[in-house]
C-alpha positions as CSV (number, residue, x, y, z in Angstrom):
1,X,58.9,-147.0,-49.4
2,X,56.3,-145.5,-51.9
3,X,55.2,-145.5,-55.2
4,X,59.1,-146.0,-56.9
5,X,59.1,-150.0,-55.0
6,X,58.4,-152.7,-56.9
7,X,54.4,-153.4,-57.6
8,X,53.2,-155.8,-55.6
9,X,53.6,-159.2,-56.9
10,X,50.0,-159.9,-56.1
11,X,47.8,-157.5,-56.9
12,X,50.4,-155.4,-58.8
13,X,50.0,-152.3,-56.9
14,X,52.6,-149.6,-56.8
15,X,51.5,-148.7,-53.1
16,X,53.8,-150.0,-50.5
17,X,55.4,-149.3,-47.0
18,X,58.8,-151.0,-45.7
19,X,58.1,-153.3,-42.6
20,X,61.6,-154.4,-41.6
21,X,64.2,-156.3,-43.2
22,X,64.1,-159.8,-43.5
23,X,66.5,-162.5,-41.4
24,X,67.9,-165.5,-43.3
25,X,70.7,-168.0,-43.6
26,X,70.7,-167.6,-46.8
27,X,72.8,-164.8,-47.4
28,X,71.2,-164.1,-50.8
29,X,68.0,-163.7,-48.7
30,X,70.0,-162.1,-45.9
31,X,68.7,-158.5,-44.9
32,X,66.6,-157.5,-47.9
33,X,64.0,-154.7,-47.7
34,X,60.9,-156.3,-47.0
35,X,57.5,-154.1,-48.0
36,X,53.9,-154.5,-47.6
37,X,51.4,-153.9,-50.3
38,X,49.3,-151.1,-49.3
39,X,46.2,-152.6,-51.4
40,X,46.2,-156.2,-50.7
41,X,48.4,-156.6,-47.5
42,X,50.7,-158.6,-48.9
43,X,54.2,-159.1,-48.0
44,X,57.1,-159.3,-50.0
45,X,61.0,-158.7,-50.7
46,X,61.0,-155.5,-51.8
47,X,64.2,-156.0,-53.7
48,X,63.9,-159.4,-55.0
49,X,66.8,-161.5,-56.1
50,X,68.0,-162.0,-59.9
51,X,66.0,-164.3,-61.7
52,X,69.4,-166.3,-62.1
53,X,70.6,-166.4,-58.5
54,X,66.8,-167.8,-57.9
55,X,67.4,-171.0,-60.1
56,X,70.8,-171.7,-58.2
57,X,69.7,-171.8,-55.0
58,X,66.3,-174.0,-56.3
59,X,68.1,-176.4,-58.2
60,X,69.6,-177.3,-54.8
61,X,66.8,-176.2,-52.1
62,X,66.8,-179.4,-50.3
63,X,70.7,-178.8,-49.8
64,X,70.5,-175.0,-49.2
65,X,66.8,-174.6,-47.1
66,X,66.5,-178.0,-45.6
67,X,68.1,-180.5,-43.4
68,X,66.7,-184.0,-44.7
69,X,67.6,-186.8,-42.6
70,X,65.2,-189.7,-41.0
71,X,63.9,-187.7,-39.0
72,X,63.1,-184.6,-41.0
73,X,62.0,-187.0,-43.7
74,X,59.2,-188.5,-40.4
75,X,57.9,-184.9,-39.5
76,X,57.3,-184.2,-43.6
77,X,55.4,-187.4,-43.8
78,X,52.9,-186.3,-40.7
79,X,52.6,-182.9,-42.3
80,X,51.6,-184.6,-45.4
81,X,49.1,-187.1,-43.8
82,X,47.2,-183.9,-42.1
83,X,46.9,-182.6,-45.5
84,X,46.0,-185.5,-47.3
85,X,43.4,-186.0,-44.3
86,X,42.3,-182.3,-44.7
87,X,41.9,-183.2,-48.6
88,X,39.4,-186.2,-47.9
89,X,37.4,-184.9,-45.4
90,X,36.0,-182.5,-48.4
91,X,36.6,-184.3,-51.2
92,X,36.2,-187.8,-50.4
93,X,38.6,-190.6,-50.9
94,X,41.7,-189.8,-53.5
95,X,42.0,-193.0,-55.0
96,X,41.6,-193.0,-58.7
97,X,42.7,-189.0,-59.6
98,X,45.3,-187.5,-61.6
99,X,47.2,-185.3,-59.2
100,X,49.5,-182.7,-60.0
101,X,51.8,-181.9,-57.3
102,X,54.0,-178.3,-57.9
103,X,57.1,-178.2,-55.5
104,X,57.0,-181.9,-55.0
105,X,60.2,-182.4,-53.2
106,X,60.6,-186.1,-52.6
107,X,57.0,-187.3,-53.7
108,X,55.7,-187.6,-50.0
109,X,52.6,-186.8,-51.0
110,X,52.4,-190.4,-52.9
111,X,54.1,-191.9,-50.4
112,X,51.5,-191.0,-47.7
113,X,48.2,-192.1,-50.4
114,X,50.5,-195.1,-51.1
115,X,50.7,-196.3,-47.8
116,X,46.9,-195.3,-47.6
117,X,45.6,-197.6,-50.4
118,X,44.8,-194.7,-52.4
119,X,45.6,-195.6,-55.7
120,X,46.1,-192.3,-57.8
121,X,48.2,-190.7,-61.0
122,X,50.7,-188.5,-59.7
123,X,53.0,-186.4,-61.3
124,X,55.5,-184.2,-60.7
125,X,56.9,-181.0,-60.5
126,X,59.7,-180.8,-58.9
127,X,63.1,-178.1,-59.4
128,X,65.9,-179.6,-57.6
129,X,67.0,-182.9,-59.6
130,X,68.3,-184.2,-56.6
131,X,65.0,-185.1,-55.7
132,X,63.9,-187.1,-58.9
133,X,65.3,-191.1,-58.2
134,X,63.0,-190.5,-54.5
135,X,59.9,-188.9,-56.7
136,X,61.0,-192.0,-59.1
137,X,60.9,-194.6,-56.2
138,X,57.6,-193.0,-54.8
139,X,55.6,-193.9,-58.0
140,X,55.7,-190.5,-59.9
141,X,54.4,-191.7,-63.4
142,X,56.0,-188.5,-64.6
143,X,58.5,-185.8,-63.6
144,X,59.4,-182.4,-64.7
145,X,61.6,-179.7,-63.9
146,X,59.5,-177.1,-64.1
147,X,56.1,-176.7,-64.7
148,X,56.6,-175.5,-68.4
149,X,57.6,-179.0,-69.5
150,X,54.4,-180.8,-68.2
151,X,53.0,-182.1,-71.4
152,X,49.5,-183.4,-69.3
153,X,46.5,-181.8,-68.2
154,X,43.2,-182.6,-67.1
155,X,44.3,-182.7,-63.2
156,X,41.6,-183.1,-60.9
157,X,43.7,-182.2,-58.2
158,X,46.9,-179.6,-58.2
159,X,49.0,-179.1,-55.2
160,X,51.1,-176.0,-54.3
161,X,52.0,-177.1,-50.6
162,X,54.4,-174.5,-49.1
163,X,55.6,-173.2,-52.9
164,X,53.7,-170.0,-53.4
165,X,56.0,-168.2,-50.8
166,X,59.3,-168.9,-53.3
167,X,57.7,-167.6,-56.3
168,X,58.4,-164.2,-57.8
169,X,55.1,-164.4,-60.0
170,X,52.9,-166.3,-58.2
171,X,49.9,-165.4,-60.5
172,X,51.3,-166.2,-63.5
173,X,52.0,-170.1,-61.6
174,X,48.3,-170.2,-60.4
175,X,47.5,-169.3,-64.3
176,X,49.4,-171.8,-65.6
177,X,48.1,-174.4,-63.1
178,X,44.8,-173.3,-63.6
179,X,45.3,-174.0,-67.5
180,X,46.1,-177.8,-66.6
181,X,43.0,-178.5,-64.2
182,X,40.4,-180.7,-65.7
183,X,36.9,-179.3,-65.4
184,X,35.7,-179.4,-61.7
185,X,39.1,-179.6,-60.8
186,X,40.6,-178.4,-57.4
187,X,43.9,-176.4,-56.0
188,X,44.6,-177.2,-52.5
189,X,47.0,-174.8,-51.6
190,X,49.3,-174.4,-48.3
191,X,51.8,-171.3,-47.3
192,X,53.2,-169.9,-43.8
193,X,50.8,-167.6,-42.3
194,X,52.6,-164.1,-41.9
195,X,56.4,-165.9,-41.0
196,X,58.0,-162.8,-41.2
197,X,56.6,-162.1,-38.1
198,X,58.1,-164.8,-36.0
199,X,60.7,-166.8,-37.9
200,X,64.6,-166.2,-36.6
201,X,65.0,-167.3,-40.4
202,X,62.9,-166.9,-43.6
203,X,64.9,-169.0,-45.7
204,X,64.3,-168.4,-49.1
205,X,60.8,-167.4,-48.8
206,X,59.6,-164.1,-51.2
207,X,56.2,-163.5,-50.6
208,X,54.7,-163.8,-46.7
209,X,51.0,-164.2,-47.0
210,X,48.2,-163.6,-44.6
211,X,44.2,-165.1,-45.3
212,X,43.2,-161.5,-47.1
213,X,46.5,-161.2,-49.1
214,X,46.1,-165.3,-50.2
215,X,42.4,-164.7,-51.1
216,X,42.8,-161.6,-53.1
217,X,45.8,-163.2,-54.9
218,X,43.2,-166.5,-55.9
219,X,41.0,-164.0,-56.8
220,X,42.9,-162.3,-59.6
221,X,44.5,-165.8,-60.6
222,X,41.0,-166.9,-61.8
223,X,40.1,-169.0,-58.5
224,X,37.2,-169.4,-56.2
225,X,38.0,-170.4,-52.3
226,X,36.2,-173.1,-51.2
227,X,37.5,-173.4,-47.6
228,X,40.4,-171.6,-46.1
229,X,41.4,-171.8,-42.5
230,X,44.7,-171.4,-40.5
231,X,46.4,-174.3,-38.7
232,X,49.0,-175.2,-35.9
233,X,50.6,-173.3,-33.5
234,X,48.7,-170.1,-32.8
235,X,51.0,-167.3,-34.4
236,X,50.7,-165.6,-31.2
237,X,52.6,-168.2,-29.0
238,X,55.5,-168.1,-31.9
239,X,56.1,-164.7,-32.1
240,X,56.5,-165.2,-28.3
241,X,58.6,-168.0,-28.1
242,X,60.5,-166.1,-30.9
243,X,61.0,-162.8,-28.1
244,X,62.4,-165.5,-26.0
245,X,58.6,-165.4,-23.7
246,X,59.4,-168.2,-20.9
247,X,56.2,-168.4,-19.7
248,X,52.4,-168.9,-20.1
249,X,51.5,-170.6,-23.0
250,X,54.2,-169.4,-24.8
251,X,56.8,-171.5,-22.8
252,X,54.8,-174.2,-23.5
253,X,55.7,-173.8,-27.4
254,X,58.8,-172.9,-26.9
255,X,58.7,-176.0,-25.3
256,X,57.6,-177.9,-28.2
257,X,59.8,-175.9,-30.2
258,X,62.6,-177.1,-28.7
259,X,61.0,-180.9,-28.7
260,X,61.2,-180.7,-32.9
261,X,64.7,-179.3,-32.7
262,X,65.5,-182.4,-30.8
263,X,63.6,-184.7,-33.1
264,X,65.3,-183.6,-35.7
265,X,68.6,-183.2,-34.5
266,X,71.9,-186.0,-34.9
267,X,72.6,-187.6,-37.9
268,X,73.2,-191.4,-38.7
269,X,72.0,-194.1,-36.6
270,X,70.6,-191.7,-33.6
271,X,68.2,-190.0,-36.1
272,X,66.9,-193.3,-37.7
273,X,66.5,-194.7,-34.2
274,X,64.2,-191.5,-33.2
275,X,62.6,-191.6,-36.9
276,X,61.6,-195.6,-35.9
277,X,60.2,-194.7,-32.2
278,X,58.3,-191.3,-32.8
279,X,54.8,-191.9,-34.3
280,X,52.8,-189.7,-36.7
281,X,49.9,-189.3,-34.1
282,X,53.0,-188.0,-32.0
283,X,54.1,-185.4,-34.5
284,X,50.8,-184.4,-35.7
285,X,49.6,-183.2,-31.5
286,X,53.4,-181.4,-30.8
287,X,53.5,-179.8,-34.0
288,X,49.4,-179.5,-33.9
289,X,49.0,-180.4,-37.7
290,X,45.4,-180.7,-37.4
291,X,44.9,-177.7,-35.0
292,X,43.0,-174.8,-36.8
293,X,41.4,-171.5,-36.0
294,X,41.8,-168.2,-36.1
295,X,45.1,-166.9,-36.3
296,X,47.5,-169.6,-36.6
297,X,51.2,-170.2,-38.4
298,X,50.1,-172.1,-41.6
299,X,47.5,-171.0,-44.1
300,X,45.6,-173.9,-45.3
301,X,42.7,-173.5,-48.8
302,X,40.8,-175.6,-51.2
303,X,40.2,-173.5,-54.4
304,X,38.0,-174.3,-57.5
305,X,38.3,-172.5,-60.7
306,X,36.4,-169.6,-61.4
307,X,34.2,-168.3,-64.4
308,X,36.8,-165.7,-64.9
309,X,39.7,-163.5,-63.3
310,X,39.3,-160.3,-61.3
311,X,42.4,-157.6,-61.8
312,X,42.2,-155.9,-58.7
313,X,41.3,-157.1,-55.0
C-alpha cells in the first residue's frame, strides 16, 4: 500500500502499509484490505464501506454484531459497573451531571448509576431504534438518532464506550462532542486495544487503535488525556489463545474464553437461569474488567478539552 490508499482517518496521512486482511462475520466487513498509517500507527480498513451500506448494518447492530440475551445483557452490565467505577475513582461520585452517552445501546450506563443511587441527566445517542423503548425504560430523559439531532449541550460528561472503532471520521465525532461539553467537561472514552491482532472476528469494527494511535487522534480532535491505561486480558495471552496456545498462561484464558462462551451461550429459560446465578464480582475477575497495565485488550482514557487542536501528531 502507498501513497494512492486512503489517508489515514486519524491523522489524515497519505502514508500507509497493508497489514493483512481483516476476518469478519459480516460479510460487508469480510476480507477487506486492512492498512496501517505510517504517521500515527493507526489501523484501519483500507477500503472502507459505502457510507450507505454503514447506516444498514447500524440501524440494526444489535441484530447484526451482537447476540443479546440474559446473559449477554449480565456481562454488559459488569463491563459497565468497571467503567462507571473507573469514572468515580477520578471524578468523584456521578450523581447530579448531565451525561451524554454516544453509542448508547440499551442505556446500561443508567441502568448501572440507577441501581447505584446516582441520580444523573442522561441522554442519548443511540443509531439502532431498536434500542430506544430499553434507553426509554432506563430513564433517558432524551434520545436521538444520531448525534446531529442533539439539541442539548453543556455535558459534563460524554461517553464514547467502544464507538470510536465503527466510525469512518472519528475526528469530526470527537469535534462535534467536544462542541457539546460544558466548560470543564470530560470524555471518557473506551476502544479494543489492537483487535486485529487477535479477534477470529472484527465485526464491524473500522478503525483498530493502539495507546499512541488513540492519543494522537485526541490530540488533533482538540483533547487533552488525563489518564489512559489498558485493561483486561493481557493482549498477549489472546493472541495465544487465538493460535490455539494450550498451555501456560494462555490455556488459562483460553480457558476463560471458553467460560464466557458458555455464559453466554442457550437461549430462553437456561440463559436467564445463568444470568440469575452468575454475579458481577464473578464477571468482572474472569473477564478481568478491572485488570490494567501494560499491554492489555481494551484501551481505557479520561480526556478534558484542550485550549486548541493540533493538525498533525
Amino acid at each position: 500500500m502507498n501513497s494512492s490508499a486512503l489517508e489515514c482517518p486519524g491523522c489524515g496521512s497519505p502514508h500507509a502499509v497493508g497489514v493483512g486482511r481483516c476476518r469478519s462475520s459480516v460479510r460487508l466487513f469480510d476480507g477487506r484490505q486492512l492498512a496501517r498509517c505510517q504517521t500515527c500507527e493507526l489501523v484501519y480498513l483500507g477500503n472502507q464501506p459505502m457510507e450507505s451500506d454503514l447506516a444498514e448494518v447500524n440501524s440494526r447492530y444489535w441484530e447484526v454484531a451482537q447476540v443479546y440475551t440474559a446473559m449477554s445483557e449480565r456481562i454488559h452490565e459488569a463491563q459497565m459497573v468497571a467503567r462507571v467505577e473507573y469514572l468515580e475513582s477520578r471524578l468523584g461520585p456521578l450523581g447530579g451531571k448531565k451525561i451524554l452517552d454516544v453509542g448508547a445501546g440499551y442505556g446500561i450506563l443508567n441502568l448501572v448509576l440507577r441501581k447505584r443511587e446516582r441520580a444523573v441527566s442522561f441522554h442519548a445517542v443511540e443509531y439502532d431504534q431498536g434500542c430506544h423503548s430499553r434507553l426509554a425504560q432506563n430513564g433517558a430523559a432524551s434520545i436521538v438518532r444520531d448525534l446531529a439531532a442533539c439539541r442539548d449541550d453543556g455535558f459534563d460528561i460524554a461517553v464514547l464506550s467502544h464507538v470510536l472503532e465503527h466510525v469512518r471520521d472519528p475526528k469530526a465525532l470527537l469535534a462535534s462532542v467536544r462542541g457539546r461539553l460544558a466548560t470543564g467537561g470530560w470524555l471518557f472514552l473506551e476502544v479494543p486495544n489492537q483487535d486485529h491482532l487477535h479477534k477470529a472476528d472484527i465485526g464491524t469494527h473500522l478503525l483498530f487503535f493502539s495507546p499512541r494511535s488513540l492519543r494522537s487522534l485526541l490530540a488533533s480532535a482538540g483533547f487533552s488525556v488525563e489518564h489512559l491505561d489498558t485493561v483486561g486480558a493481557p493482549v498477549a495471552d489472546l493472541t495465544g489463545s487465538s493460535r490455539g496456545a494450550d498451555k501456560g498462561g494462555n490455556g488459562r484464558w483460553a480457558a476463560r474464553v471458553r467460560a464466557s462462551r458458555l455464559y453466554q451461550a442457550g437461549s430462553g429459560l437456561a440463559n436467564r437461569l445463568r444470568a440469575a446465578i452468575v454475579s458481577l464480582d464473578s464477571l468482572r475477575a474472569d473477564l478481568q474488567l478491572a485488570s490494567y497495565g501494560e499491554g492489555r485488550q481494551w484501551i481505557r482514557c479520561l480526556a478534558a478539552v484542550s485550549s486548541s487542536p493540533t493538525e498533525r501528531p
